[in-house]
TORBASE-273498 format. One record per residue: residue in three letters; x negated, y negated, z negated of N, C-alpha, C in turn. Coordinates in steps of 0.05 Angstrom, whole numbers, plus 5000, padded with zeros to 4 digits. Example, Ala and Ser with C-alpha at 12.3 -4.5 7.8 and 13.67 -1.06 7.14 Angstrom:
# TORBASE-273498
ALA473651144844475450904844473650664844SER474350454858472750214857474249994843
# end
This chain:
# TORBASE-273498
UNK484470333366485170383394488070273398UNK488670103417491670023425493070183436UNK494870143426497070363435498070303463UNK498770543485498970493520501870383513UNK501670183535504170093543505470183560UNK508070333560509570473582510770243597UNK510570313622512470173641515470063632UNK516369813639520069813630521269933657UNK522070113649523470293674526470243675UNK527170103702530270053703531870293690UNK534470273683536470553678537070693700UNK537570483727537770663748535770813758UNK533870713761530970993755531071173736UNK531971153717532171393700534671533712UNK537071403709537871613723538471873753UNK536671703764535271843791534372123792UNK535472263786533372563791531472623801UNK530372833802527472833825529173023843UNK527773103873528973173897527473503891UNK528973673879528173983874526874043897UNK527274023917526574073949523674003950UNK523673693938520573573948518273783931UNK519073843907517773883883516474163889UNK519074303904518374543917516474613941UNK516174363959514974333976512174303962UNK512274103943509274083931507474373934UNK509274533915508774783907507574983931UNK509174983955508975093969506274963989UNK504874743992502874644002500674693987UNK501574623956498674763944498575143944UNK499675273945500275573956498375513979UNK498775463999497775354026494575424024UNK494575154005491475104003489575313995UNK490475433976489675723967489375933984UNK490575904008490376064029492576324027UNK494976214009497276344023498376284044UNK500576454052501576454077505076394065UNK506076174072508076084064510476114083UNK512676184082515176194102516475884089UNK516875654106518375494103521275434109UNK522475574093525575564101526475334074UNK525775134063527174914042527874664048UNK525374664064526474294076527574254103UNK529674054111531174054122529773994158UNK527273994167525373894177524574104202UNK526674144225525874384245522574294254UNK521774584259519274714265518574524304UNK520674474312520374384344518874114337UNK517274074358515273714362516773604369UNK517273284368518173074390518673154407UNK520773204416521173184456518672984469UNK518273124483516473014513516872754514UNK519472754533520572484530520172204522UNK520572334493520872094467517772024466UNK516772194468513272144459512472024480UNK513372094506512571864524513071624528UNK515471584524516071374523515271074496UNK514371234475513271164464509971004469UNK509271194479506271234485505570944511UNK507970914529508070744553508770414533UNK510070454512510770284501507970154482UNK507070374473504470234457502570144476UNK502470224499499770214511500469924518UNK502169764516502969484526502269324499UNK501469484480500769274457502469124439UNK505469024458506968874440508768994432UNK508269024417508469104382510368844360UNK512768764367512668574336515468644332UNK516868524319519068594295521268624317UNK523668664317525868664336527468584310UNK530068424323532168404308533268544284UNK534568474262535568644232536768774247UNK538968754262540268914274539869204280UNK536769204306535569284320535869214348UNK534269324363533469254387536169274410UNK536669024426539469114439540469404456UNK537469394470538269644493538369804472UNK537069934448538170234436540570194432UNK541969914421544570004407545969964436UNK546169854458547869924481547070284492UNK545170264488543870624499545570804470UNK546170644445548070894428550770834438UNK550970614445554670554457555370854477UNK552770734497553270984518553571264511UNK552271304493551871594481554371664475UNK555571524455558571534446560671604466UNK560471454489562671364510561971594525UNK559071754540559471974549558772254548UNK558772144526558772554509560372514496UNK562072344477565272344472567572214465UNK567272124487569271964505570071654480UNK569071584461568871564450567871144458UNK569670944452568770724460568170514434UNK565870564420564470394410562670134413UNK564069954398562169634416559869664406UNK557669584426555269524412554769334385UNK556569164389556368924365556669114335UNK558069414343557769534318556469654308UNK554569674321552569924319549769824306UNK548369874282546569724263544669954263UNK542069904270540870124279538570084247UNK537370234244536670274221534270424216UNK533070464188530270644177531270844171UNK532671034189533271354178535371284172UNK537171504174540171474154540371404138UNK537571444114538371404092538771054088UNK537970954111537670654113540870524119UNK541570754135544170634141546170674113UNK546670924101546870974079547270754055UNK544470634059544270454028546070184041UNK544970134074546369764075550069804071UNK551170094078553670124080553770074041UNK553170194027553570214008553469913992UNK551369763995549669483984552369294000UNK553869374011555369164029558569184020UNK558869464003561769513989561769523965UNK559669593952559369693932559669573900UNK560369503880560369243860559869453837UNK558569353810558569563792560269793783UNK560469893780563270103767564970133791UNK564570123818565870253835565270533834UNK567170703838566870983838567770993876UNK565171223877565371413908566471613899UNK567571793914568572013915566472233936UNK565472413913562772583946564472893935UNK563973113963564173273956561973463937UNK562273703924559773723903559674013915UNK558774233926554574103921554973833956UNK553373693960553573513977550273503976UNK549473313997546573193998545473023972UNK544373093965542572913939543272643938UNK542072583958541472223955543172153954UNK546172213968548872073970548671923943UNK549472073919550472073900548171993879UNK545071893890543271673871543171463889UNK543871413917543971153930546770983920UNK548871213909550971093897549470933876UNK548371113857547470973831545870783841UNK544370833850542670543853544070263853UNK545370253870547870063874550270033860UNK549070133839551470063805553970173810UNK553570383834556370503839556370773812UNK558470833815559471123804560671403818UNK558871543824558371763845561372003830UNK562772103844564572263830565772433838UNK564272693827563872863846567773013861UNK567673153873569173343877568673593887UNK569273723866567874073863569674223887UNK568074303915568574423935566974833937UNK568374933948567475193938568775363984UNK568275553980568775734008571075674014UNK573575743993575675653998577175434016UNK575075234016576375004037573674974047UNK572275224058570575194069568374954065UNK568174834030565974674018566674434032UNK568674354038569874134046571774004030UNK572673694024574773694009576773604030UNK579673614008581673674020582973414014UNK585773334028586673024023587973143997UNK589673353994590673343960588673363942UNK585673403948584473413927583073143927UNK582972983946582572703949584372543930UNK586572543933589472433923589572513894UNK588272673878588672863852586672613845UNK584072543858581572463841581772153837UNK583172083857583071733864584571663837UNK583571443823583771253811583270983811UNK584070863795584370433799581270423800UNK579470603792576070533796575770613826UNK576170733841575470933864575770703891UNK573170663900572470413927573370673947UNK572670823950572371063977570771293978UNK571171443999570571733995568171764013UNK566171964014564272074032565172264041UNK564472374066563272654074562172644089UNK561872954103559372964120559973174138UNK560573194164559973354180558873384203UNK557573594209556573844189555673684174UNK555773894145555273814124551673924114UNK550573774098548473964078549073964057UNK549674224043547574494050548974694059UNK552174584072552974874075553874874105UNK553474724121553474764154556274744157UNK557774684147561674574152561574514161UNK564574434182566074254192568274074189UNK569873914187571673744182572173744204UNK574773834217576373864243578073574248UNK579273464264579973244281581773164256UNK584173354255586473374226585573324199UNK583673454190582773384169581373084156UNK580473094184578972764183580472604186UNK583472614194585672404201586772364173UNK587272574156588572614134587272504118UNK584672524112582872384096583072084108UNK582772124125582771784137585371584121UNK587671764126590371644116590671564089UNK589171824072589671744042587771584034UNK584771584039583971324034585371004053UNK586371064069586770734083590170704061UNK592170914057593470814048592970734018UNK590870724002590170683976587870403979UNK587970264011585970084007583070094011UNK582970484013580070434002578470474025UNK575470584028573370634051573470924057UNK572070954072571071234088569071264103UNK567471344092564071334098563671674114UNK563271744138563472004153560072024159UNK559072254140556072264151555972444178UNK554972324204553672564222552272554231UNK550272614209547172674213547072804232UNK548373134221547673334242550273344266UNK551173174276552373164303550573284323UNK552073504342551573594371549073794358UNK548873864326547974124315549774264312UNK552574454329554274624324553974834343UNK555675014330556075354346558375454346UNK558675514368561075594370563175444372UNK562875164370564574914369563174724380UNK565174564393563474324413562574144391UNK560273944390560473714374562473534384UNK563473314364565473094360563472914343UNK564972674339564872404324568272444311UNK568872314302570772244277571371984295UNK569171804311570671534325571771594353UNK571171834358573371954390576371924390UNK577371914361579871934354580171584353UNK582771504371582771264379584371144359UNK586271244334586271114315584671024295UNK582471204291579871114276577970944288UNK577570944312575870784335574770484322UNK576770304319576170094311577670064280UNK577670204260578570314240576670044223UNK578269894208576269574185575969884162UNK576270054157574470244134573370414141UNK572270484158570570714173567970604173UNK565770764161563170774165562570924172UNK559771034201559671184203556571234203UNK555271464191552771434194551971704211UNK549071634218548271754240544771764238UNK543771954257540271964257539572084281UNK537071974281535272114308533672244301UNK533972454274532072624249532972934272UNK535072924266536173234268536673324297UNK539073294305539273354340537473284350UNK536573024354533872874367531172924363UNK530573074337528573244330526073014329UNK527172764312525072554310525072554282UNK524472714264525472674232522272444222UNK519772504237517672224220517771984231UNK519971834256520271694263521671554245UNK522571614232525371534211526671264225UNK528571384246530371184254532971314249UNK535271214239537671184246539971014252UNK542371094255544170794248546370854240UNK548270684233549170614225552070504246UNK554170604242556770454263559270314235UNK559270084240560969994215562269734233UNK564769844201567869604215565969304224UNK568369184242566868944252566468664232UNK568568754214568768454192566068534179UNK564268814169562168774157558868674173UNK557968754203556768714202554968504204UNK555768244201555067984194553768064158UNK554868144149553968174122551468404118UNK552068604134550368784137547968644143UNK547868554168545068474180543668274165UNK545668074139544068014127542668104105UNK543368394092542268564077540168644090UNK539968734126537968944128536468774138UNK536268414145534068254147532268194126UNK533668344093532368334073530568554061UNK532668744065531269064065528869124079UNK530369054100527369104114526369064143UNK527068834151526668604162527868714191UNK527068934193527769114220526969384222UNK528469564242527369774241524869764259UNK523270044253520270134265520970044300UNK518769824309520269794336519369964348UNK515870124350515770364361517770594371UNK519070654343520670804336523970834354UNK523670484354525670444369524870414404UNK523470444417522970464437522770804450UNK521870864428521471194434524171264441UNK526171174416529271324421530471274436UNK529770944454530171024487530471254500UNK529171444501529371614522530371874503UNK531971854477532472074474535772154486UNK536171884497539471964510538871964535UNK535972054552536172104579535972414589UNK536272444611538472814615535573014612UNK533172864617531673164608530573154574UNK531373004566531773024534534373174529UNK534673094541538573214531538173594536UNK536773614563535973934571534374074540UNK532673934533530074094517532174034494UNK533873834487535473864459537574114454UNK539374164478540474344481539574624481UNK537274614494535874884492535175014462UNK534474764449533374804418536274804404UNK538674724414540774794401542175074396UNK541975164424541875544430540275704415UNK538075604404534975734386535975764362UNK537875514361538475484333539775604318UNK541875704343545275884332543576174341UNK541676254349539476574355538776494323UNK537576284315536476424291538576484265UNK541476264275542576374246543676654247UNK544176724283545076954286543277154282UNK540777134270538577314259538177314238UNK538777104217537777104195539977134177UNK542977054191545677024169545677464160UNK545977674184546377874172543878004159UNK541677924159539277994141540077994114UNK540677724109540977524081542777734075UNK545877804084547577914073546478274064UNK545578344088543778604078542978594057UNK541578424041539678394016542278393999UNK544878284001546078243980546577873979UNK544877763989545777453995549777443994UNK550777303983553077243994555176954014UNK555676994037556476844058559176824064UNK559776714042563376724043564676524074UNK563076344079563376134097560976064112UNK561476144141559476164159559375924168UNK556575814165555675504177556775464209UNK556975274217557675234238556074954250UNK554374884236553574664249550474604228UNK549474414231546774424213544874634228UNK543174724201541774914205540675004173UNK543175034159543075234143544675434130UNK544475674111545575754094545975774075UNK548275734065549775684036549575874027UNK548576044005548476283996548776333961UNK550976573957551276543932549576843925UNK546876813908545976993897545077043868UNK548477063860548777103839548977333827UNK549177583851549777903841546477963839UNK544077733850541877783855539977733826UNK541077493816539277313794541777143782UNK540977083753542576903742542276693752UNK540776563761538976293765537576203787UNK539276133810538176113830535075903832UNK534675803816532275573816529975803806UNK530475893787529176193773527876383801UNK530176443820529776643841527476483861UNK528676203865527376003890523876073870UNK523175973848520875963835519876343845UNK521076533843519976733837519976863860UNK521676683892521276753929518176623927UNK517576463922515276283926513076333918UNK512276373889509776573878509176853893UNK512077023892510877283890511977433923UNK514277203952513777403971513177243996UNK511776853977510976633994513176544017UNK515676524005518276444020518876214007UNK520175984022520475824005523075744013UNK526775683989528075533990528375333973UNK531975243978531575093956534875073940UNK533375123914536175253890538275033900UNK540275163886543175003892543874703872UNK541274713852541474523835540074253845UNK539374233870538973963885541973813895UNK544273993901546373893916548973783895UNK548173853868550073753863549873963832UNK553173983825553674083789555574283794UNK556174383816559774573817557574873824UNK556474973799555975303812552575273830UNK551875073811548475013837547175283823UNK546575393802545675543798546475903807UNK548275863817549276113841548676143861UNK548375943873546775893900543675853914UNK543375843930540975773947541975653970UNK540075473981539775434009537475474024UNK538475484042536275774069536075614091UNK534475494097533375324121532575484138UNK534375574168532875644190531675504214UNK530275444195528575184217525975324227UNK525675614227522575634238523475974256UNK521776074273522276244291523176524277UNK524976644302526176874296524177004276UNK522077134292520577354278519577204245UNK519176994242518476924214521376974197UNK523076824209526076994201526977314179UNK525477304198526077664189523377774171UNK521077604177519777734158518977654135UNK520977404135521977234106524277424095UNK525877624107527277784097526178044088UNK523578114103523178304093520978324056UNK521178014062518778024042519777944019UNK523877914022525277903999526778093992UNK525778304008526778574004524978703992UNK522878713988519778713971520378593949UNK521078393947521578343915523078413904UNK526378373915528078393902528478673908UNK526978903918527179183919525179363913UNK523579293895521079323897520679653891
# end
């Protein structure tokens, strides 16, 4: 018998992790099938359909048939319809020539990266942070590095702790606000300060806001309202029509980057991937028109009802919430007075009270095993009786 031949698997595939979240989701679909009854609080993926809107406009768009590729770029009117967006919700004057519309953030993500990136460049991410950041680094022969953020600076980093990490390897820094997994903010100051110590060291500044105009209690911002960063040659800024826009299987996002790159960009993402979904891109037409904007808002109010239902539950149980989200739509939770092992606890919500999160060991290496994250992405009353059914376990 011949012996099987294994695949030659790149190193950067090996070093790729698997996405704890997805793995969990598996789990929780086959549960499903069996004819449990599952609470989905793991993946980042609200419970609301497409706006109206968007689906119509989609729908007017297919029924015309033509259908073919749009520009690497993307299509002009969305990126003048994101100019606008910018300019009047905050105040905010972005050229269209900058705006690189894209396959989901994570699209914008990789061309920002594929366009700075050279082997042995080191990023600077905060830790726990979003997953992919820090294997889209790898992919791109970068060197992901972390910086261990905790309640204290509200899971944010700070410019002295920026300034402590930078070294002659270090291209530039990430963040993200709001952030995942812990619903932060980075205030106007903070983002200037960071802005400063990377520009005076040369280097980039990559600002994720996914979840923009997902906040409570605080107005949403951009990081490009501030008219020194505006036309800023190291500012990247990424962006989606997943989260506020509540289009997460559309997978469109974009991308706003300095003007010397996107000549280079567009020739990465005519390679990547030739263009974004033009459907996709027609739909998001109408997600910056005012009765989209009504049904987004409304689902924004839903959103800050459910954390305001589900944040003092969690703490009831003993959950701990040192730093209250402010934006996103989740909770950062340390339940460590609960279980040694938060991945241990997520495995043993799921079998035995059909709740599902997801352990702290997807976001990163600073304390993942203390934590959980708590997706309130699905209605009040499930809310609560995802609490009560972890009060059943963990009180049995």
């Amino acid at each position: 018998m011949r012996p099987v031949r294994l695949p030659r698997l790149s190193q950067r595939s090996a070093d790729v992790q698997p996405f704890h979240v997805m793995e969990l989701l598996r789990r929780a679909r086959d549960l499903e099938a069996m004819g449990r009854d599952i609470i989905h609080m793991e993946v980042g993926e609200p419970d609301f359909p497409t706006p109206a809107p968007v689906v119509a406009a989609a729908t007017r768009f297919l029924d015309g048939g033509d259908v073919h590729y749009t520009p690497a770029l993307g299509l002009p009117a969305l990126r003048e319809a994101i100019a606008r967006f910018y300019h009047d919700r905050f105040g905010a004057d972005v050229a269209p020539d900058r705006i690189i519309v894209t396959a989901g953030a994570s699209g914008a993500l990789m061309l920002a990266l594929a366009a700075t990136t050279n082997p042995g460049d080191e990023w600077l991410l905060p830790d726990p942070g979003y997953p992919s950041n820090r294997h889209l680094v790898r992919s791109f022969e970068g060197v992901a590095q972390a910086l261990p953020v905790d309640a204290a600076t509200r899971y944010q980093p700070t410019a002295a702790q920026v300034d402590a990490a930078w070294s002659a390897r270090t291209l530039g820094l990430m963040v993200a606000t709001p952030s995942n997994p812990t619903g932060t903010l980075l205030d106007a100051a903070e983002l200037a300060a960071l802005h400063r110590g990377t520009q005076a060291r040369g280097g980039l500044l990559i600002v994720d806001e996914i979840y923009q105009g997902l906040t409570y209690g605080v107005e949403a911002s951009t990081v490009l309202s501030q008219p020194a960063l505006n036309a800023a040659d190291d500012l990247f800024v990424v962006n989606s029509f997943s989260k506020y826009f509540g289009m997460t299987g559309w997978r469109l996002g974009w991308l706003v980057a300095p003007p010397a790159y996107v000549r280079e960009i567009e020739k990465l993402a005519q390679h990547f991937f030739i263009a974004p979904s033009t459907p996709a891109q027609h739909a998001a037409l109408a997600a910056f028109a005012p009765d989209t904007t009504e049904i987004l808002e409304a689902r924004r109010h839903e959103f800050a009802a459910r954390r305001d239902t589900l944040l003092p539950a969690l703490r009831e149980l003993g959950f701990v919430v040192a730093t209250e989200p402010q934006g996103a739509f989740y909770i950062y939770a340390d339940v460590s007075a609960l279980a040694s092992d938060s991945e241990q606890l997520a495995r043993r919500l799921i079998e035995e009270a059909g709740v599902a999160a997801t352990p702290g060991l997807d976001f990163g290496h600073h304390h993942p095993r203390r934590h959980l994250r708590i997706a309130y992405t699905t209605r009040q009353d499930r809310l609560l009786e995802a609490a009560e059914r972890i009060a059943a376990v963990l009180r049995p």
